[in-house]
C-alpha positions as CSV (number, residue, x, y, z in Angstrom):
1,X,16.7,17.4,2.7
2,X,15.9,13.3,2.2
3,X,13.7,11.9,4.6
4,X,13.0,8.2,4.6
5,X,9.8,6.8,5.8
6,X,11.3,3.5,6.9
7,X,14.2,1.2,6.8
8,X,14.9,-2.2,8.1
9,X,18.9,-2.4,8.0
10,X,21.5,-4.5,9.8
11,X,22.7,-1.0,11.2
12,X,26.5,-0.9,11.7
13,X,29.5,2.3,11.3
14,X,29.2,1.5,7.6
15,X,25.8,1.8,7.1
16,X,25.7,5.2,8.7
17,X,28.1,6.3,6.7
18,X,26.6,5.5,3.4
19,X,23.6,7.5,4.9
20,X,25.5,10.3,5.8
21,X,27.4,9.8,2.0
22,X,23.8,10.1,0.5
23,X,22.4,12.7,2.6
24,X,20.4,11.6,4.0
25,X,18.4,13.9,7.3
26,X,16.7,11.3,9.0
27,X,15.1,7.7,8.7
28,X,12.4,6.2,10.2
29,X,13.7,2.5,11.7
30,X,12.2,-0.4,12.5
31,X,12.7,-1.5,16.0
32,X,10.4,-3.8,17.0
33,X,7.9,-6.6,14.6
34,X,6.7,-9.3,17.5
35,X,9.0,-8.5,19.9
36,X,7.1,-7.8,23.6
37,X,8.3,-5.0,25.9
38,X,11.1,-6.5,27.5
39,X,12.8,-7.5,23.7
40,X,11.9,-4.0,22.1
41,X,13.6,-2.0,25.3
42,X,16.4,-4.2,24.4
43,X,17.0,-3.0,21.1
44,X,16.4,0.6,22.1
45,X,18.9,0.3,24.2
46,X,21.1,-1.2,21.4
47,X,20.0,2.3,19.3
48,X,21.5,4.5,22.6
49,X,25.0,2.8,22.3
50,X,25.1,3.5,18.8
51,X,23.7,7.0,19.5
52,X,26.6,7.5,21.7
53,X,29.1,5.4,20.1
54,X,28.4,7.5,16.7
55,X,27.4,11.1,17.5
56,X,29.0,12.3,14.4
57,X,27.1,10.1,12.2
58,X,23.6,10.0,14.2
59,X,21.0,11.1,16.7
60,X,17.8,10.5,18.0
61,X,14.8,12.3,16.6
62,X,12.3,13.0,19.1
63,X,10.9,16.1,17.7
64,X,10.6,18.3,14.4
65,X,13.4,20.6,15.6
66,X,15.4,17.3,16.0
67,X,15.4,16.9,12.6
68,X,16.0,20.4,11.6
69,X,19.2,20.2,14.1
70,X,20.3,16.9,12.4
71,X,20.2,18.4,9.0
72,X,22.4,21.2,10.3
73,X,25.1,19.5,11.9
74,X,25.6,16.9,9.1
75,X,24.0,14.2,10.7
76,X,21.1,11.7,9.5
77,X,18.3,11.6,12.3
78,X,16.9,8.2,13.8
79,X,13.4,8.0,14.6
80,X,12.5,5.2,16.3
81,X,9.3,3.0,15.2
82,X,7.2,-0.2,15.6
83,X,5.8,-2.1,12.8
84,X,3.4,-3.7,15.5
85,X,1.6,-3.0,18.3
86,X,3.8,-6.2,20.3
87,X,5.6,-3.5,22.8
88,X,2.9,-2.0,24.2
89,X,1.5,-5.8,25.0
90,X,-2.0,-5.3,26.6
91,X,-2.0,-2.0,28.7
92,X,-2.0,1.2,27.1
93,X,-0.1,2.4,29.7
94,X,2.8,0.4,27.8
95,X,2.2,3.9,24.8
96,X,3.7,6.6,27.1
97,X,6.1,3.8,28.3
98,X,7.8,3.3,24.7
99,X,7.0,7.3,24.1
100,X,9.4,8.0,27.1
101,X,11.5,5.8,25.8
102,X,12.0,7.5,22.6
103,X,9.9,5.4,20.2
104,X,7.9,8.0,17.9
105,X,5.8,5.5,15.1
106,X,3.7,2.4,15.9
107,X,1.6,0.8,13.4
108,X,-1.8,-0.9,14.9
109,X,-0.9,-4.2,13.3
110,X,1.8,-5.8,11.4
111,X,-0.1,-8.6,8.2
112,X,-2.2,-10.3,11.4
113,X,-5.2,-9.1,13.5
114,X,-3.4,-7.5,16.7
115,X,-5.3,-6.5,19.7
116,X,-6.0,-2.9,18.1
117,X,-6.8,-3.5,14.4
118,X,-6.7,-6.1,11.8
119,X,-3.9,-6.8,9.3
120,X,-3.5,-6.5,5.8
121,X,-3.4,-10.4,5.1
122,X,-6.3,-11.4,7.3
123,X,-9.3,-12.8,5.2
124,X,-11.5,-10.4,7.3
125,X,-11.4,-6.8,8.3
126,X,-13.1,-6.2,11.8
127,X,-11.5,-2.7,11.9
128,X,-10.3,-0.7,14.9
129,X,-11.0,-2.5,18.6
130,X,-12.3,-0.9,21.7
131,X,-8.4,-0.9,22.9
132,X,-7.5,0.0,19.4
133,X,-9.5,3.4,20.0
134,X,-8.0,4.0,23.6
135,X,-4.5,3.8,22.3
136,X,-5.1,6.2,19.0
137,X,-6.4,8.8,21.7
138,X,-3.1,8.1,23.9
139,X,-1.0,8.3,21.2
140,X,-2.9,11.4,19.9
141,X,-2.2,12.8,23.4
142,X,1.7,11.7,23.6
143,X,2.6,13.0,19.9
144,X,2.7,9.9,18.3
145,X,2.2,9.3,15.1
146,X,-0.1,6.6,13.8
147,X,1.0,4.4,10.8
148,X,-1.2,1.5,9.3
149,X,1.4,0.4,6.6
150,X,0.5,-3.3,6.9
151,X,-2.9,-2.7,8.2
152,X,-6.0,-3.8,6.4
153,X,-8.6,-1.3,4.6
154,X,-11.2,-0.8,6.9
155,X,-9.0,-0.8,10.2
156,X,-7.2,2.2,8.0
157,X,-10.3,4.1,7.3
158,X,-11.5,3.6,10.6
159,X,-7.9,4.9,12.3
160,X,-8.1,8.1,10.4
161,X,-11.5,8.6,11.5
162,X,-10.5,8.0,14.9
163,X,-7.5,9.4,15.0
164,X,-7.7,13.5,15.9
165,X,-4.2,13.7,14.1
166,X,-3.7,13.5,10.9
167,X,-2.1,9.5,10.5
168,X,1.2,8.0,8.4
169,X,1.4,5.4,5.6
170,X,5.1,5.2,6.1
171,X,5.6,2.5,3.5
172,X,3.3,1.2,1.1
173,X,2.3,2.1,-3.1
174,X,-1.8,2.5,-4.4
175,X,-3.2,-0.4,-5.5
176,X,-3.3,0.7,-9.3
177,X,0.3,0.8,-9.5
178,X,0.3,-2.9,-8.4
179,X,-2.3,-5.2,-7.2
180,X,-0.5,-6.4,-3.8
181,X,-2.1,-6.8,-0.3
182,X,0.1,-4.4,1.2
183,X,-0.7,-1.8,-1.1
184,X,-3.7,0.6,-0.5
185,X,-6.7,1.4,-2.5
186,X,-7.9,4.7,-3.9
187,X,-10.6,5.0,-1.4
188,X,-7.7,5.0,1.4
189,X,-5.5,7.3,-0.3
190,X,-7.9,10.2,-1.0
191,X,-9.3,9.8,2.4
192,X,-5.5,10.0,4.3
193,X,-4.7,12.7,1.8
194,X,-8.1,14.6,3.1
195,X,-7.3,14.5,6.7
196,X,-4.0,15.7,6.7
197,X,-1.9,12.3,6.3
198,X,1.0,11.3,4.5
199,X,1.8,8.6,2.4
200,X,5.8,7.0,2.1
201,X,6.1,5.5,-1.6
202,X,7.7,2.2,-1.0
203,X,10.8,0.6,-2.9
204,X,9.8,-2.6,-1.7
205,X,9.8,-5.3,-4.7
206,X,6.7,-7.0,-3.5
207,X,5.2,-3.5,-3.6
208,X,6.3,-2.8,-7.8
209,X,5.1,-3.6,-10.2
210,X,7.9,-6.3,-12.2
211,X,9.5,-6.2,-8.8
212,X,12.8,-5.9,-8.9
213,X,12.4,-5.4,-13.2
214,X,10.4,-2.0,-12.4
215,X,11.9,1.0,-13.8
216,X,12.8,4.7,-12.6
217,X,10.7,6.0,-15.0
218,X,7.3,3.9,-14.1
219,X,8.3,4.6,-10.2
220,X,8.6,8.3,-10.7
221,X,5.7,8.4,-13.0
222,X,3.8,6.4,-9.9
223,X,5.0,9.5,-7.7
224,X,4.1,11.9,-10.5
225,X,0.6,10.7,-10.3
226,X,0.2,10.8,-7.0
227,X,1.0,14.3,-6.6
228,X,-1.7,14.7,-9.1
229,X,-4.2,13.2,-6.9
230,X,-3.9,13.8,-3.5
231,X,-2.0,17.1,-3.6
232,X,1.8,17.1,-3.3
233,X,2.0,17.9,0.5
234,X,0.5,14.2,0.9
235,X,3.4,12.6,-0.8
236,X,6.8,11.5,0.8
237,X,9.1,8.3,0.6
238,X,9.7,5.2,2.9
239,X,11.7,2.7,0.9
240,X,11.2,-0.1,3.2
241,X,15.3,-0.7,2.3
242,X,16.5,-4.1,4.3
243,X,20.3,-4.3,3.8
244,X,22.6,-7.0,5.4
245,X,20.6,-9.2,6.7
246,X,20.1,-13.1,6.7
247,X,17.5,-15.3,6.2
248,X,17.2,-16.0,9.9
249,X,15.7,-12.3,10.1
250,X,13.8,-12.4,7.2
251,X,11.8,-15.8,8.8
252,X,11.5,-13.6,11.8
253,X,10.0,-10.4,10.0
254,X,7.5,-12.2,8.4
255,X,6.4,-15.3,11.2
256,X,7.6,-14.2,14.4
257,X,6.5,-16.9,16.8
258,X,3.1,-17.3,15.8
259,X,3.3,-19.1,13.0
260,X,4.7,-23.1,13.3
261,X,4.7,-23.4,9.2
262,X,6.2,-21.0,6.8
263,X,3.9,-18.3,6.0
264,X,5.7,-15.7,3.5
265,X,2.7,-13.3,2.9
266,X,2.7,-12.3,-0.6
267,X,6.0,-14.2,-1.5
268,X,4.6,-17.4,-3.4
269,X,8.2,-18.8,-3.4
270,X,9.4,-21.8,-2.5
271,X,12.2,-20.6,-0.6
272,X,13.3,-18.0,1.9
273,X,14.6,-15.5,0.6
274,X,15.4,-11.7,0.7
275,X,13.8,-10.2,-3.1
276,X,15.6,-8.5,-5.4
277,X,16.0,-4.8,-5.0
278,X,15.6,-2.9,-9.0
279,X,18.8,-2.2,-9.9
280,X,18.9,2.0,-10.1
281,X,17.3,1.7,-5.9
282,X,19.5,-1.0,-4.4
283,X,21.0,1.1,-1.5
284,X,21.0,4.7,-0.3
285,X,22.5,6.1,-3.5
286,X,19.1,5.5,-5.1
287,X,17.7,8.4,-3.4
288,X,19.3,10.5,-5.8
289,X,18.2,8.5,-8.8
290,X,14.6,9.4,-7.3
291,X,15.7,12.7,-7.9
292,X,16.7,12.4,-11.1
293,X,13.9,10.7,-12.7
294,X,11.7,13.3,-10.7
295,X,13.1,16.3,-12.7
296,X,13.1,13.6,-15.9
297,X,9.5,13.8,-15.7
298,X,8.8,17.3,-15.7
299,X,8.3,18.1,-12.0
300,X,9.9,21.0,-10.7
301,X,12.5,21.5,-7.5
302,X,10.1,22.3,-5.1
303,X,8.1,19.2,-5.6
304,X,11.4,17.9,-5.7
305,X,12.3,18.6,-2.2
306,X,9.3,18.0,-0.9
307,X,8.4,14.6,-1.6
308,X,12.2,13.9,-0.8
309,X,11.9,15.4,2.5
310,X,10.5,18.8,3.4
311,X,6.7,17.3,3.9
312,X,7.9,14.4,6.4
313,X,9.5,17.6,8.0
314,X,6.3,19.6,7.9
315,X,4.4,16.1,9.1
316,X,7.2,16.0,11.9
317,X,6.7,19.2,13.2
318,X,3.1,18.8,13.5
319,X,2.5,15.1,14.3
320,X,5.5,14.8,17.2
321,X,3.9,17.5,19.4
322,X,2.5,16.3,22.9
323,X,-1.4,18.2,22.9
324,X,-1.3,20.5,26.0
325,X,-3.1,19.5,29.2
C-alpha cells in the first residue's frame, strides 16, 4: 500500500493513470488555498465529475474502509483537503458543511495568520484563536483531521493541545534536515509524535536540503532518522508533488488575492517559477525509489510498508470517525 499525504496536480485521465501505474491507494488533494465557500464547492464538484467520469481509476475516500476498498478494487483513493481555513469563511457551521460535502483535511492556516491560527511566515505567532478552538472541537466531533503543515510553531503546539484527536503534518521535513520556515522543529515533532499524530515527509524542494540537488540516500537517511525518534508509527509521506501546472497557479498558490506585490515565501527568486523536483522523485514513479533507498539503508519491509502507507491507513481509520452523540 502507498499512501500520499498530499498532492497538488493539474488532475486529468493521465494523471490517474500514472497513479494507478505506480500504485498508488490513495492521495490526499488539495482542493481549496484562498478560495471562499462558493469557489471550493466548485471544485468539489469538479472532483464528483471525475469521480464519475473515472470510476475505474478513482474514488472518494471518506472513511478508513474507503481506503481499504480502493486498495482492493485497484483503485487510488481521493481524499479531499484544504490547505486553508478560506471554505469555512467565518461560521463554523461552514466545518460540517465542507464535511458533508466530502472534504476530510483542513489546515488552520496556509503561510498567513487566518481567523483560527497563525501561519508559518508571519513574524509573530499569536497561536490558536478563540474560533480556532471552536472549530478543532467541531472538527474533532465530525472526524476531521487537523493538519498545520504551513502553520507556525506555537499555533502547532497549541492545536495538538487542543485538539482531543491526535492531528496531521501532512507535508512538511524537521528543521535539522533543512533550515526552512515550513519545516518544523524538534520540539513539534516529539510533541505530534507523543499525542498520537503523524507526520508526511515532504518531497517539496523548498523543504530539502540542495533542493532539487538532494539525494535518495540523504532523503531516506532523513526518514531513517525519524523513525529513530519519534517511533515509526509517527512517520508517513506527503510529497507535496505539483505536476502540470502554470505559473498562473503557482502566483495563485502562494498570493491569492491578498497580496498586491509578489510575495514568493521562501523562494528568493527573481522570477515565478515552479522549482525543480530532484531527479530520482520527479513524478509518481519515485514512490518506489523511496522504497528502494528504504531497504538501501537497512530498514526492514515492515517499516517499509508502513511509512509508505499502512500508518496513514491506521491514522485513517482512527482520525475519519465521527465521535458518537
Amino acid at each position: 500500500m502507498i499512501v500520499d499525504g498530499l498532492q497538488y496536480n493539474n488532475w486529468d485521465r493521465s494523471l490517474f493513470e500514472q497513479a494507478r501505474a505506480a500504485d498508488l491507494s490513495a492521495i490526499h488533494v488539495t482542493v481549496a488555498y484562498w478560495e471562499n465557500a462558493r469557489e471550493t464547492e466548485d471544485n468539489i464538484r469538479q472532483w464528483n465529475r471525475w469521480f464519475e467520469q473515472h470510476d475505474d481509476l478513482i474514488m472518494p475516500i471518506l472513511s478508513g474502509d474507503d481506503l481499504r476498498r480502493a486498495a482492493n478494487s485497484q483503485r487510488t483513493g481521493i481524499i479531499l483537503g484544504f490547505q486553508n481555513c478560506s471554505p469555512i469563511e467565518d461560521d463554523y457551521r461552514g466545518v460540517e458543511r465542507m464535511h458533508s460535502l466530502g472534504a476530510r483535511v483542513m489546515q488552520l492556516s496556509y503561510n498567513n495568520q487566518s481567523l483560527l491560527a497563525t501561519g508559518c511566515y508571519e513574524q509573530g505567532d499569536s497561536g490558536i484563536t478563540r474560533f480556532g478552538r471552536e472549530v478543532i472541537r467541531e472538527m474533532n466531533r465530525l472526524g476531521m483531521i487537523i493538519d498545520m503543515s504551513h502553520s507556525a510553531e506555537q499555533s502547532t503546539l497549541q492545536a495538538i493541545e487542543c485538539s482531543s484527536r491526535p492531528i496531521v503534518i501532512s507535508h512538511a521535513n524537521p528543521s535539522s534536515f533543512h533550515p526552512a520556515l515550513r519545516n518544523k522543529s524538534d520540539r513539534v515533532l516529539d510533541a505530534l509524535a507523543e499525542s498520537g499524530g503523524l507526520l508526511g515527509c515532504s518531497l517539496y524542494p523548498f523543504h530539502l536540503p540542495g533542493g532539487a540537488d538532494c539525494t535518495r540516500e540523504a532523503f531516506c537517511r532523513m526518514l531513517c532518522s525519524l523513525v529513530d525518534r519519534l517511533g515509526v508509527e509517527h512517520v508517513g509521506l506527503g510529497s507535496d508533488l505539483c505536476l502540470g501546472w502554470g505559473y498562473d497557479k503557482l502566483a495563485w498558490m502562494r498570493n491569492g488575492r491578498w497580496a498586491k506585490t509578489r510575495d514568493h515565501g521562501e523562494d528568493d527568486s527573481e522570477t515565478l517559477a515552479w522549482p525543480e523536483q530532484p531527479p530520482w522523485f520527479a513524478g509518481f514513479s519515485g514512490f518506489r525509489e523511496i522504497v528502494e533507498g528504504l531497504a538501501q539503508c537497512g530498514m526492514g519491509r515492515e517499516e517499509i510498508d508502513r511509512i509508505m502507507g499502512l500508518n496513514w491507513q491506521a491514522f485513517l481509520d482512527a482520525g475519519l470517525k465521527p465521535v458518537e452523540a
